[in-house]
gemmi code that builds the backbone of each chain (N, CA, C; Angstrom):
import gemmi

chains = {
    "A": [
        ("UNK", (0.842, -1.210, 0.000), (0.000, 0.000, 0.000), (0.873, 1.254, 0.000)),
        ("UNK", (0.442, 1.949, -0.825), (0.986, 3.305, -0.841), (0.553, 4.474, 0.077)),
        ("UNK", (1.188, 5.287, 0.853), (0.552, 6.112, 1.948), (0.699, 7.294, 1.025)),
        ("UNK", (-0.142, 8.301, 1.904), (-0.210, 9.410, 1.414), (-0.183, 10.453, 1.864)),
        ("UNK", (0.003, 11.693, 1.546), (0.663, 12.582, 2.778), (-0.469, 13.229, 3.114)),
        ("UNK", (-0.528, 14.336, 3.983), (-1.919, 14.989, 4.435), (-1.403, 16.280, 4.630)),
        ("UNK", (-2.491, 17.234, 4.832), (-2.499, 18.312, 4.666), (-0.891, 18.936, 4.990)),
        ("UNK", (-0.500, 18.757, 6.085), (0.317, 19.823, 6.637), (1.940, 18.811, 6.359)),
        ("UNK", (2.347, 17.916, 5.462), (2.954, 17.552, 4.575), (3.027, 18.471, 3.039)),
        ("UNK", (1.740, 18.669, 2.833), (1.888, 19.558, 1.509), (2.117, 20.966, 1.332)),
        ("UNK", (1.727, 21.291, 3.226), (2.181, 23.103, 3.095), (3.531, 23.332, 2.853)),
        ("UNK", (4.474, 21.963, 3.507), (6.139, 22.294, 3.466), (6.145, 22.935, 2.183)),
        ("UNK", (7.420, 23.443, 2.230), (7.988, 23.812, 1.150), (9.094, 23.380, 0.399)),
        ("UNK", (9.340, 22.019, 0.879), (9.847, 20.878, 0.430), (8.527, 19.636, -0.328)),
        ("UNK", (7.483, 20.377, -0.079), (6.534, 19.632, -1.112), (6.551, 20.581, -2.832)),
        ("UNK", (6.056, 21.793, -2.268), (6.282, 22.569, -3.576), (7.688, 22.601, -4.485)),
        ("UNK", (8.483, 22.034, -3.453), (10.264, 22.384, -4.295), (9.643, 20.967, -5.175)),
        ("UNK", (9.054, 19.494, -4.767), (8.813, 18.312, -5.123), (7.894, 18.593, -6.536)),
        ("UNK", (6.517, 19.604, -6.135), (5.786, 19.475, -7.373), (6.366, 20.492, -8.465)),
        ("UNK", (7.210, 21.568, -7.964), (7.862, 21.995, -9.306), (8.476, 21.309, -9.978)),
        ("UNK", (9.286, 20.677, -9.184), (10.661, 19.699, -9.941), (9.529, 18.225, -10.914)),
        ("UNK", (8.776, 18.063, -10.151), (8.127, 16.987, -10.771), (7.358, 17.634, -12.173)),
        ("UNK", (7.102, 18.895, -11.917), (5.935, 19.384, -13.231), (6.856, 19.713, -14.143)),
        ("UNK", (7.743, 20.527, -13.748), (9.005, 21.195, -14.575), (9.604, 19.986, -15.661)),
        ("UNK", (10.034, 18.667, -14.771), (10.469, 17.965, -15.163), (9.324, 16.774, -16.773)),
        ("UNK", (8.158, 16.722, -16.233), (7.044, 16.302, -17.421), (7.304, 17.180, -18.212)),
        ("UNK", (7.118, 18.879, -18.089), (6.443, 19.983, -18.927), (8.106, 19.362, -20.127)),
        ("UNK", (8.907, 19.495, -19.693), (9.986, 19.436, -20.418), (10.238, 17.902, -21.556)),
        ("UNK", (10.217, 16.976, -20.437), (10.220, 15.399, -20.876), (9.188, 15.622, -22.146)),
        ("UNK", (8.369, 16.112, -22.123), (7.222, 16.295, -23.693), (7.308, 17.149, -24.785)),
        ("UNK", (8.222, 18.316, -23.646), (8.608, 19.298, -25.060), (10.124, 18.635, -26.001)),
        ("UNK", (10.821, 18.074, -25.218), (11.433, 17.287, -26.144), (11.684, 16.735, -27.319)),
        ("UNK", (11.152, 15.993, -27.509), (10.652, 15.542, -28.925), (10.313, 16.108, -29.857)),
        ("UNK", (9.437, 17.222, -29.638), (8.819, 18.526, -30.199), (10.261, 19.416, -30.774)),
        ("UNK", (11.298, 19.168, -29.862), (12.519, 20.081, -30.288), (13.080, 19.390, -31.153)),
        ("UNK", (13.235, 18.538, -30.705), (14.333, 17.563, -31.688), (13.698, 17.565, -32.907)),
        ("UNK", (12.519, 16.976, -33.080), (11.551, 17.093, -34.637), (12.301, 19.087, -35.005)),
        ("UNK", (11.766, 19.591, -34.268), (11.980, 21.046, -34.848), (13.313, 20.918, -35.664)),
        ("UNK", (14.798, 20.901, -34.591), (15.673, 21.183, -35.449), (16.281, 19.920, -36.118)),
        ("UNK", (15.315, 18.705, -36.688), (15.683, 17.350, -37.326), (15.371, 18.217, -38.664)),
        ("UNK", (14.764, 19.313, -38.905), (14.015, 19.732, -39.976), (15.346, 20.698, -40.757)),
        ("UNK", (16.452, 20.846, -39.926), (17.678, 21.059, -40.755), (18.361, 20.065, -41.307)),
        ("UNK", (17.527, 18.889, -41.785), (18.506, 17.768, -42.666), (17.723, 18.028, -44.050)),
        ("UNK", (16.475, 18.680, -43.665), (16.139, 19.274, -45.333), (16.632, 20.413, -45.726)),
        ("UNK", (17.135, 20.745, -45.040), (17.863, 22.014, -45.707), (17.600, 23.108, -44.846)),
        ("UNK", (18.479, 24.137, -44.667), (17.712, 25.665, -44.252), (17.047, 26.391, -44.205)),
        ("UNK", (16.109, 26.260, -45.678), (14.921, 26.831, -45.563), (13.488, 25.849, -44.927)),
        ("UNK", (13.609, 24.695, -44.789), (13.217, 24.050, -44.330), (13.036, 24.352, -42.798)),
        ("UNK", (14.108, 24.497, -42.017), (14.131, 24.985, -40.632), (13.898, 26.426, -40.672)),
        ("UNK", (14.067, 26.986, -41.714), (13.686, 28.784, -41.749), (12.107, 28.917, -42.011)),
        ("UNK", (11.633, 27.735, -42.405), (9.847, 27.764, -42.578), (9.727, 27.248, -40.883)),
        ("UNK", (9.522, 26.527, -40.452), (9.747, 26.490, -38.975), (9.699, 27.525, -38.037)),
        ("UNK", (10.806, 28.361, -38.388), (11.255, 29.112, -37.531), (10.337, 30.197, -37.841)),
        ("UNK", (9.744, 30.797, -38.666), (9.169, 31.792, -38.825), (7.436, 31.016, -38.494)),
        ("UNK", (7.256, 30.179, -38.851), (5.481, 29.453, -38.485), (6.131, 30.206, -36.566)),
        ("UNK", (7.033, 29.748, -35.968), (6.949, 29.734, -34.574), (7.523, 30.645, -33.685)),
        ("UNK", (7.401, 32.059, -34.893), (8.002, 33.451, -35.004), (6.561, 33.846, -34.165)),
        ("UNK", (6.226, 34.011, -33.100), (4.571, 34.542, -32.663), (4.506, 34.277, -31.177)),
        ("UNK", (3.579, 35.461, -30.783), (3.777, 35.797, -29.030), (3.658, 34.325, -28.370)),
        ("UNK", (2.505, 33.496, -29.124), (2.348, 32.346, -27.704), (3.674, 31.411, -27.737)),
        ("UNK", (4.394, 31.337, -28.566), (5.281, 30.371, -29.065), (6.556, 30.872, -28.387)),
        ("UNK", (7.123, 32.646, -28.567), (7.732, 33.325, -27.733), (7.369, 33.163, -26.313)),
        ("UNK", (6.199, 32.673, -26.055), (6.014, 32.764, -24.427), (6.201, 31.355, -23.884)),
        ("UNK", (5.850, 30.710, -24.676), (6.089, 28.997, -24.187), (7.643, 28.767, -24.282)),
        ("UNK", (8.227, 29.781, -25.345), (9.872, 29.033, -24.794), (10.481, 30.034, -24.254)),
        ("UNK", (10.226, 30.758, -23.336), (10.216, 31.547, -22.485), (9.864, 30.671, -20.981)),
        ("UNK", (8.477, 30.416, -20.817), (7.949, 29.749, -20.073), (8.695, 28.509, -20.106)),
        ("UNK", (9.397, 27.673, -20.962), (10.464, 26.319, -21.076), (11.467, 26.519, -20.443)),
        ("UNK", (12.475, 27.686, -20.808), (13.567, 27.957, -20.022), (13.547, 28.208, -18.864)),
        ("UNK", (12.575, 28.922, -18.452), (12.574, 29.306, -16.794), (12.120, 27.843, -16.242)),
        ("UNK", (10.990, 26.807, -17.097), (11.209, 25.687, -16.449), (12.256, 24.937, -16.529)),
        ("UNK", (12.891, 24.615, -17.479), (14.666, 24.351, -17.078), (15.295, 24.629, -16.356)),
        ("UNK", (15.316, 25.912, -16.197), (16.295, 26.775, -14.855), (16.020, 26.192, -13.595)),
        ("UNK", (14.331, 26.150, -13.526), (14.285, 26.007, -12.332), (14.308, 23.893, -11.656)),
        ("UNK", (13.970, 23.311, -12.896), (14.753, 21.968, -12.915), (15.828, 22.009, -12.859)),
        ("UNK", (16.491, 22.634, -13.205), (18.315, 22.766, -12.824), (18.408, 23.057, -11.342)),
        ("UNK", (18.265, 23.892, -10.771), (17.851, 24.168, -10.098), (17.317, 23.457, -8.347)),
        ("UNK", (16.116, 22.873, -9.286), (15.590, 21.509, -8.182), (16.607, 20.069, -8.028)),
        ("UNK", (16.924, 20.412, -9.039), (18.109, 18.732, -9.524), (19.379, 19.544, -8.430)),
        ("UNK", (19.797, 20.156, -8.562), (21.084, 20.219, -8.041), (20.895, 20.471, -6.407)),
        ("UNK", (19.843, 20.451, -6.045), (19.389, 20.836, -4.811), (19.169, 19.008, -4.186)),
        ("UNK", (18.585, 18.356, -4.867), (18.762, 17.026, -4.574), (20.082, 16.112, -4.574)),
        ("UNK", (20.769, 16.787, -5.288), (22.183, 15.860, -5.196), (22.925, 16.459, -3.839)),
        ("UNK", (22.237, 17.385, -3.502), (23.055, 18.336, -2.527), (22.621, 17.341, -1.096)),
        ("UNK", (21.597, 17.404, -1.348), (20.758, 16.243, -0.645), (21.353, 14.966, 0.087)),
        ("UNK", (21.122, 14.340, -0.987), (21.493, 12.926, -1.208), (22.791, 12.837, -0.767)),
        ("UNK", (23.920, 13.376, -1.471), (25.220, 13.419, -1.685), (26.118, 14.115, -0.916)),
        ("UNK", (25.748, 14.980, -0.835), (26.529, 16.562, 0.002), (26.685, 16.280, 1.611)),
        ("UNK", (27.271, 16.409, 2.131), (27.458, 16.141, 3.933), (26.739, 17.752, 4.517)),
        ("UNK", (26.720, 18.779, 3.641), (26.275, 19.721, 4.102), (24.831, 19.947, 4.641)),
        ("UNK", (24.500, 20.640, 5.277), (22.861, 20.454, 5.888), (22.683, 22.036, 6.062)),
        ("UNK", (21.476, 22.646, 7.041), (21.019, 23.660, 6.686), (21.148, 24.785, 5.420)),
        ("UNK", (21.162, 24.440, 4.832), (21.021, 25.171, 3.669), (19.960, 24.531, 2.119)),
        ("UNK", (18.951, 23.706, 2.798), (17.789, 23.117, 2.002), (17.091, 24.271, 1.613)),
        ("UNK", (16.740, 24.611, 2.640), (15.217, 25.825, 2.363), (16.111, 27.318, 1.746)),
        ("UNK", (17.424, 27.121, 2.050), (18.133, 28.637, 1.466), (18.061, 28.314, 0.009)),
        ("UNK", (18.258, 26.636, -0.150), (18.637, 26.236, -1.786), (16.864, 26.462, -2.458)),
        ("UNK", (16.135, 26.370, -2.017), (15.103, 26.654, -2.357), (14.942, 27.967, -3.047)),
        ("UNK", (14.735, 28.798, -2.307), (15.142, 30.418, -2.420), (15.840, 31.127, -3.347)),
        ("UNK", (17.137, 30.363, -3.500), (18.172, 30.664, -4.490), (17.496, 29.939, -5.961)),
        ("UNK", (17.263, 28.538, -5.736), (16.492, 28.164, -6.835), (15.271, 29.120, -7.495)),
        ("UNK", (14.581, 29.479, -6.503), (13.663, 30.475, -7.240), (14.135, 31.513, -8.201)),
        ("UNK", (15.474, 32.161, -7.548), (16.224, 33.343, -7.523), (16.802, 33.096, -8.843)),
        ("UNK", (17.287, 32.075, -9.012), (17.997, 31.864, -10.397), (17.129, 31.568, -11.325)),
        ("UNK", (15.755, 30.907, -11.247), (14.903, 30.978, -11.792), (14.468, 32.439, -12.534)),
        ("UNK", (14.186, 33.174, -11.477), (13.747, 34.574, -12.150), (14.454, 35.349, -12.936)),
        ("UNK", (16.106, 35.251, -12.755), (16.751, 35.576, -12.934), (17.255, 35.064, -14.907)),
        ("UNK", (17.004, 33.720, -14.775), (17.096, 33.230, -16.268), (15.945, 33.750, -16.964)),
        ("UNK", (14.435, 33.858, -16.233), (13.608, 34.226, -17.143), (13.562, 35.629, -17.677)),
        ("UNK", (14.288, 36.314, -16.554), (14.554, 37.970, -17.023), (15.627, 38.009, -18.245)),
        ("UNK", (16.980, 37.238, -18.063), (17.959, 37.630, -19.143), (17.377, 37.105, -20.277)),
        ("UNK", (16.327, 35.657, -20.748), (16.123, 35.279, -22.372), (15.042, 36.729, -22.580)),
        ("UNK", (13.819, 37.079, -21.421), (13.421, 37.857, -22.297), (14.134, 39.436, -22.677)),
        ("UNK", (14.917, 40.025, -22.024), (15.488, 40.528, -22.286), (16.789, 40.358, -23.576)),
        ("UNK", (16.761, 39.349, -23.765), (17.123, 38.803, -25.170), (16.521, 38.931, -26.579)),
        ("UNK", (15.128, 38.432, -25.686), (14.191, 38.535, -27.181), (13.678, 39.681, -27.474)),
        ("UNK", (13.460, 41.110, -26.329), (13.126, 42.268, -26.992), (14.492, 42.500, -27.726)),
        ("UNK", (15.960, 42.359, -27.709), (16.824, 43.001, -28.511), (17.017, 42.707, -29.731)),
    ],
    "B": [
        ("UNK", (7.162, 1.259, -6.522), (7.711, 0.382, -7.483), (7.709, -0.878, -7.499)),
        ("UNK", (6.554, -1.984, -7.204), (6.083, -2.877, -6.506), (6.746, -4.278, -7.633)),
        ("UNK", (6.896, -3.687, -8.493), (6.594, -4.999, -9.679), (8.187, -5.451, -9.754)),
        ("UNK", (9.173, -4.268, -9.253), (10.148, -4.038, -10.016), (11.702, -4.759, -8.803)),
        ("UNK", (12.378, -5.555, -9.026), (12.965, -6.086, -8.062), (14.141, -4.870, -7.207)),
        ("UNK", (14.600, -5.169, -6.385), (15.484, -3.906, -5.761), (16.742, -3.279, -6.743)),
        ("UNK", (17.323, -4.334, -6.907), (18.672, -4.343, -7.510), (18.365, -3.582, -8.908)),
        ("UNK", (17.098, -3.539, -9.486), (16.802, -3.014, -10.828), (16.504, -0.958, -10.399)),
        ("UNK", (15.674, -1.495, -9.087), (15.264, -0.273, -8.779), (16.660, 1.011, -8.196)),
        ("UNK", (17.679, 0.299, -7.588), (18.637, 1.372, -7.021), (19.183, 1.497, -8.482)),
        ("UNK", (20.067, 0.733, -9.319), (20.219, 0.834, -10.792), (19.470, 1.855, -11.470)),
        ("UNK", (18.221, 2.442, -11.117), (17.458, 3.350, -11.719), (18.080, 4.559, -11.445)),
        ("UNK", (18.203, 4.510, -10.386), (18.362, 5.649, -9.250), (19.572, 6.217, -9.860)),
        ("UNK", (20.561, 4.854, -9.859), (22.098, 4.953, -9.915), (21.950, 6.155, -10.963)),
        ("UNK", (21.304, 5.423, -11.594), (21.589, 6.293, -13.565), (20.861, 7.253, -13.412)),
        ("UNK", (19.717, 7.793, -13.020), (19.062, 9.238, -12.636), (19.562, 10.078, -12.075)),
        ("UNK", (20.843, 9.277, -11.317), (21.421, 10.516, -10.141), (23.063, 10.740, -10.882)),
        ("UNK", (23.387, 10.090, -11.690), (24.410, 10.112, -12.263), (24.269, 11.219, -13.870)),
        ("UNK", (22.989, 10.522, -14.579), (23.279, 11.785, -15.424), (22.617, 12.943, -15.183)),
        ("UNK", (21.861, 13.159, -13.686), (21.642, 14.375, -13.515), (23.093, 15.141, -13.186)),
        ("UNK", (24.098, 15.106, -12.514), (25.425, 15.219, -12.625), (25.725, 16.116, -13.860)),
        ("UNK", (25.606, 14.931, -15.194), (26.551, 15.514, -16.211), (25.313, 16.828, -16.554)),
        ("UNK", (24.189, 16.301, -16.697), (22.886, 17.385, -16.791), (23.058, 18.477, -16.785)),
        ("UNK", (23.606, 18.674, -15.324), (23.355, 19.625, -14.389), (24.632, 20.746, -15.111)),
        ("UNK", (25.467, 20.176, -15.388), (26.565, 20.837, -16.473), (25.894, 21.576, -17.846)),
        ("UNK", (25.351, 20.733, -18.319), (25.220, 20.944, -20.046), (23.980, 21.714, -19.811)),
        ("UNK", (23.062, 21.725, -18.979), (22.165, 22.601, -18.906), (22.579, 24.218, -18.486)),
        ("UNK", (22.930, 23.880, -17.966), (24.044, 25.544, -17.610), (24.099, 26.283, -18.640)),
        ("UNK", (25.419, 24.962, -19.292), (25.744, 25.831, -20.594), (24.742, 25.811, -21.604)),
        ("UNK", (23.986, 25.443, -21.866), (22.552, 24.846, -22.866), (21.906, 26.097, -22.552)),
        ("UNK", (21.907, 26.708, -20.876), (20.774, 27.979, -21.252), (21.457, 29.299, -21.635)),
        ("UNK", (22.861, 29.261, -21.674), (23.856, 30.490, -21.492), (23.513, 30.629, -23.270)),
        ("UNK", (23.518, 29.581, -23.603), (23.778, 29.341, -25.317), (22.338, 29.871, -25.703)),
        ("UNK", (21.266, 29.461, -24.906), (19.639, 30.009, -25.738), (19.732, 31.072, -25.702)),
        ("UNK", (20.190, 31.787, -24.168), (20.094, 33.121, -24.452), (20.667, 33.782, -25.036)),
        ("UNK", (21.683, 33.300, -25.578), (23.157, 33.932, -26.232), (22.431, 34.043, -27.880)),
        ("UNK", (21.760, 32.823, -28.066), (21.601, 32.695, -29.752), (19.882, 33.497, -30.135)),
        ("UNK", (19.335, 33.910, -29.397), (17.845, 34.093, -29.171), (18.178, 35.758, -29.297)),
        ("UNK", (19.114, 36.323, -29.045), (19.239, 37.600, -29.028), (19.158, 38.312, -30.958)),
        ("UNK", (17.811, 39.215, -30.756), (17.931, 39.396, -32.566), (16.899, 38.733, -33.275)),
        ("UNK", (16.048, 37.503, -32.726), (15.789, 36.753, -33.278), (16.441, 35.375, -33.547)),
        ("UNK", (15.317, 34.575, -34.068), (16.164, 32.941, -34.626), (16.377, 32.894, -36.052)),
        ("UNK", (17.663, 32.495, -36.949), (16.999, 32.482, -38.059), (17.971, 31.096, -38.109)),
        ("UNK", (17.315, 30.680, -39.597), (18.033, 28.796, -39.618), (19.774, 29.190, -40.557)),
        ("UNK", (19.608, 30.385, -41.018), (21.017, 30.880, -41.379), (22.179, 30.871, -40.309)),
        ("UNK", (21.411, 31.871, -39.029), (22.336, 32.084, -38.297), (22.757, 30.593, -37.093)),
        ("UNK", (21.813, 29.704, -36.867), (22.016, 28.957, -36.445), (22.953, 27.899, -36.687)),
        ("UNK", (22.696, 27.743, -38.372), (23.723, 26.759, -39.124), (25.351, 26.996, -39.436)),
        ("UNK", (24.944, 28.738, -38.858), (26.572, 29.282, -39.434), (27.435, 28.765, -37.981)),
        ("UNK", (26.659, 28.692, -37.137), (27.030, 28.237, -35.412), (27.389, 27.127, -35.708)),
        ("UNK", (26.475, 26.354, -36.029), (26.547, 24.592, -36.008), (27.392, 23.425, -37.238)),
        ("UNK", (27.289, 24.265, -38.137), (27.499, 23.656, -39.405), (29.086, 23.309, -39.114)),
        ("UNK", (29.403, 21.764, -39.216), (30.737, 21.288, -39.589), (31.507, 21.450, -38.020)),
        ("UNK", (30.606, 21.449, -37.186), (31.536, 22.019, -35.545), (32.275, 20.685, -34.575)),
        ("UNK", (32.647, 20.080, -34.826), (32.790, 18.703, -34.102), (32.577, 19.069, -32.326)),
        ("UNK", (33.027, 20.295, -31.809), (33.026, 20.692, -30.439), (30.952, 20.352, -30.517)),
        ("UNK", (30.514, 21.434, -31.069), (29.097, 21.403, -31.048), (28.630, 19.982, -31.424)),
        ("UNK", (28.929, 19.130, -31.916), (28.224, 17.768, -32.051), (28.380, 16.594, -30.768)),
        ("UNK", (29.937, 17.368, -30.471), (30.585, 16.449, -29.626), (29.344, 16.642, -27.808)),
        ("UNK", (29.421, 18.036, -28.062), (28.203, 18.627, -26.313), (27.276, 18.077, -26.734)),
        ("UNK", (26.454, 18.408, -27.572), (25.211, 17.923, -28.043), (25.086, 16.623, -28.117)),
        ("UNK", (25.750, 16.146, -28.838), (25.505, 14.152, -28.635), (25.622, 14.146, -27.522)),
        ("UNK", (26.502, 14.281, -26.389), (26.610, 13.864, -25.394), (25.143, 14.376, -24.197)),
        ("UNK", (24.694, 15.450, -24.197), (23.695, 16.092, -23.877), (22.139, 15.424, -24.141)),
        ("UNK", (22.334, 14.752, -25.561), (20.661, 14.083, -25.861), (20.978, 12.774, -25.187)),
        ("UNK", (22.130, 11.962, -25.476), (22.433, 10.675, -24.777), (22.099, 10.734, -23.294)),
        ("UNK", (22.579, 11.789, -22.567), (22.309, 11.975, -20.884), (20.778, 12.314, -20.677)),
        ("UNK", (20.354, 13.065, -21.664), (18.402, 13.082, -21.647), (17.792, 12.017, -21.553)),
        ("UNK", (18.224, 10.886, -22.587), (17.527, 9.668, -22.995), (17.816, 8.255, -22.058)),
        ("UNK", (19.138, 8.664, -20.429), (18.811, 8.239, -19.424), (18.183, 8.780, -18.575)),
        ("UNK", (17.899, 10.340, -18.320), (17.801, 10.459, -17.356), (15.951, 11.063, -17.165)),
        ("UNK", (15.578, 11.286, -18.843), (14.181, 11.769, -18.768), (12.785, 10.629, -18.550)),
        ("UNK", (13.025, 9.327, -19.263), (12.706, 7.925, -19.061), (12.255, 7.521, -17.524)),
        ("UNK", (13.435, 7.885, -16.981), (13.402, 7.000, -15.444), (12.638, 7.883, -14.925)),
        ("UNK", (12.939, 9.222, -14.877), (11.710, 10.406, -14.514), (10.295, 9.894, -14.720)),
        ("UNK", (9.932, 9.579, -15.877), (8.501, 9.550, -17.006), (8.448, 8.414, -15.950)),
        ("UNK", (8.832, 7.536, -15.258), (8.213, 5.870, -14.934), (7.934, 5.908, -14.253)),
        ("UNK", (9.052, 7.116, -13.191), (8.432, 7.476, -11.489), (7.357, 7.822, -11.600)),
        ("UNK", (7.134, 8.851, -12.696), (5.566, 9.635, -12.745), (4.541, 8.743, -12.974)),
        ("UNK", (4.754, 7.603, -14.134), (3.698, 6.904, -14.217), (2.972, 5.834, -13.114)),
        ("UNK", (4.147, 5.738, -12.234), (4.272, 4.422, -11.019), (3.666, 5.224, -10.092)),
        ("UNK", (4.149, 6.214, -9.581), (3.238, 6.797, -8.317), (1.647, 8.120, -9.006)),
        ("UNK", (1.849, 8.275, -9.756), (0.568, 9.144, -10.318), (-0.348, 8.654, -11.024)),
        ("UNK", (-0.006, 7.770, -12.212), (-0.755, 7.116, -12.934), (-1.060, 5.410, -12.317)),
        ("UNK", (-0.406, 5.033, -11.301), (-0.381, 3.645, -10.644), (-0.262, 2.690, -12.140)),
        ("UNK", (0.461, 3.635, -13.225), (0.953, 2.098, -14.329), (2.253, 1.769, -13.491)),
        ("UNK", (2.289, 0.278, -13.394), (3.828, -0.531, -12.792), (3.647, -1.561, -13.791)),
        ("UNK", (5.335, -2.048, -13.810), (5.279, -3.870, -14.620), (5.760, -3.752, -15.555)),
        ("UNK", (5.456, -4.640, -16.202), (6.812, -4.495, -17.618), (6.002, -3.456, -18.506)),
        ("UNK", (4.954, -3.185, -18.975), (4.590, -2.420, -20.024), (5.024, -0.939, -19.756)),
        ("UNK", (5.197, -0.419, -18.631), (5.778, 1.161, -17.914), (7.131, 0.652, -18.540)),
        ("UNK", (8.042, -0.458, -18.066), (9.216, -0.519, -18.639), (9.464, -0.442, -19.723)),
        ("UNK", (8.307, -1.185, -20.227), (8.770, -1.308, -21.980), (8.427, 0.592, -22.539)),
        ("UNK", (7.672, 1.454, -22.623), (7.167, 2.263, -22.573), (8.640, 2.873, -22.553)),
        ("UNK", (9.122, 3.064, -21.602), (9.659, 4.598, -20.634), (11.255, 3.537, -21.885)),
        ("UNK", (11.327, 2.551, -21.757), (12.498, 2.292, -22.816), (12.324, 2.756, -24.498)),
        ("UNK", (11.326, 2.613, -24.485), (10.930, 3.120, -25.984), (11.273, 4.784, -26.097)),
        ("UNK", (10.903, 5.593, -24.808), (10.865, 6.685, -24.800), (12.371, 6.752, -25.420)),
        ("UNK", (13.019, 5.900, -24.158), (14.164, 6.231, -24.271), (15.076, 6.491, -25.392)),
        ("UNK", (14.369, 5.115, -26.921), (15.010, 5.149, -27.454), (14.903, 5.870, -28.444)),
        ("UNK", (13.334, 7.000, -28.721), (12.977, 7.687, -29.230), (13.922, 8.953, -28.720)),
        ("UNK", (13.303, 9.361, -28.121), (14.599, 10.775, -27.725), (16.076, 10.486, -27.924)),
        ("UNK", (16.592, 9.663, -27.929), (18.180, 9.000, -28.400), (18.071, 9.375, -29.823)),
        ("UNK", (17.478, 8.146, -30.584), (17.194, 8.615, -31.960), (16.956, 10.131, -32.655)),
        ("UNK", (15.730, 10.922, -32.053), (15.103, 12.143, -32.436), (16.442, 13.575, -32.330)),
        ("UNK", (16.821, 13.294, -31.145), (17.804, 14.074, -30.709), (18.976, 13.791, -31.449)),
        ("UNK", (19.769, 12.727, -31.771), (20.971, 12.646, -32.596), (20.621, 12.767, -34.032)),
        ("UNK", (19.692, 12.556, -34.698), (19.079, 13.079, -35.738), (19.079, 15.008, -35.812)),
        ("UNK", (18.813, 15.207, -34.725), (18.469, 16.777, -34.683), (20.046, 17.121, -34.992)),
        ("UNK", (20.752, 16.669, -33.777), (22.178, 17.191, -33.789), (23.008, 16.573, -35.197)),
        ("UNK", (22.835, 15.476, -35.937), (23.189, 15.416, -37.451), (22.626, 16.298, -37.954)),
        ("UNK", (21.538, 16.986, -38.054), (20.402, 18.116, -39.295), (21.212, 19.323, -39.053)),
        ("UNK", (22.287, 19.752, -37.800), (22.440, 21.111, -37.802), (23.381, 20.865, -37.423)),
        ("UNK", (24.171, 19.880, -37.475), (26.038, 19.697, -37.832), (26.469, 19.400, -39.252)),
        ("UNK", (25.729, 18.157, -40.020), (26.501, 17.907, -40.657), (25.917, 18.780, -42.366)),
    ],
}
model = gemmi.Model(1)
for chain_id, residues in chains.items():
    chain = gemmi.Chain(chain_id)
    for i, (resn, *xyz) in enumerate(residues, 1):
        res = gemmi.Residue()
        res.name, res.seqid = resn, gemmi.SeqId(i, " ")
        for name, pos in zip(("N", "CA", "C"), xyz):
            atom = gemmi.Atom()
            atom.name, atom.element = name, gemmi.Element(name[0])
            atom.pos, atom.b_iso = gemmi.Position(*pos), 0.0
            res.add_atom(atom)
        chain.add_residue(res)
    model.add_chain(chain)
structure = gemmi.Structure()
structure.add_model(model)
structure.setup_entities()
């Protein structure tokens, strides 16, 4: 039998570090494929990936890989916070790695879009 | 992970926690590079003038989809085993297929914009 946690298990904030890393980690695992097809479309040639690139030249498409990277970041992020975990002899500094994870999070999503207005 | 014997299950682990490791590298540099190449726009000119003929760039990149195609799989099985309650060989067979799809899809990608 599988147990299950209850309320005041899910307020931690070692649950939310869990369901980002877990959502972050799907949202990505699916966009995958989706990428690879994208740039597989440079074995037809350049304009081939330049028809591509311009179909996915448009705000929602700009916002979803926008919205991708900051979920990367912040899977980077959650991942390195678990090896720290697991691996690391170090201790109090979970909930700081949290924090910082956010931090670098925001921080990646500010520099791509600040990329893409230039 | 009920179906799945121990020795298979830490082996999972082993390899989830190992190429999150190299991951944890190439993603770094993987986002330094989006933002780096995203500046201006995308075009398949400027991308190919990056990629075209680079052995360094084929060499990160192969190595980068290979560490995906262990480490995104074992992810996808946890999810299906505790969220979806799929366990047993068909989750295995599944999350291996994934595996070998993203292997394939991805070194295909990185041949289309190297060679």
């Amino acid at each position: 039998m599988m147990r299950r946690n209850d309320v005041r298990a899910r307020n931690h904030p070692a649950y939310w570090a869990f369901l980002v890393h877990r959502l972050s980690g799907l949202a990505l695992a699916l966009f995958l494929p989706v990428h690879f097809w994208a740039l597989g479309q440079a074995i037809a040639g350049e304009q081939a990936l330049d028809g591509f690139l311009r179909f996915a030249d448009r705000p929602l498409f700009k916002f979803a890989e926008w919205g991708l990277v900051v979920l990367l970041s912040l899977h980077l992020m959650g991942g390195l916070r678990l090896l720290v975990i697991e691996f690391a002899p170090w201790t109090h500094l979970r909930k700081d790695w949290l924090a910082v994870g956010l931090g670098v999070g925001a921080c990646t999503g500010l520099a791509f879009l600040l990329a893409l207005l230039r | 992970m009920a179906a799945m014997n121990v020795r298979t299950q830490a082996r999972l682990w082993y390899f989830q926690r190992v190429s999150a490791m190299v991951l944890a590298l190439f993603v770094a540099v993987h986002i330094g590079i989006v933002v780096y190449a995203v500046r201006g726009g995308l075009s398949g000119a400027e991308i190919l003038a990056r990629t075209h003929g680079s052995i360094a760039f084929a060499f990160f990149y192969g190595v980068f989809v290979l560490a995906c195609a262990v480490h995104v799989p074992i992810g996808l099985l946890r999810i299906a085993q505790e969220w979806l309650r799929w366990r047993g060989p068909s989750a295995v067979a599944a999350a291996l297929a994934f595996a070998v799809l993203l292997a394939v899809m991805g070194l295909r990608a990185v041949y289309g914009v190297v060679a």
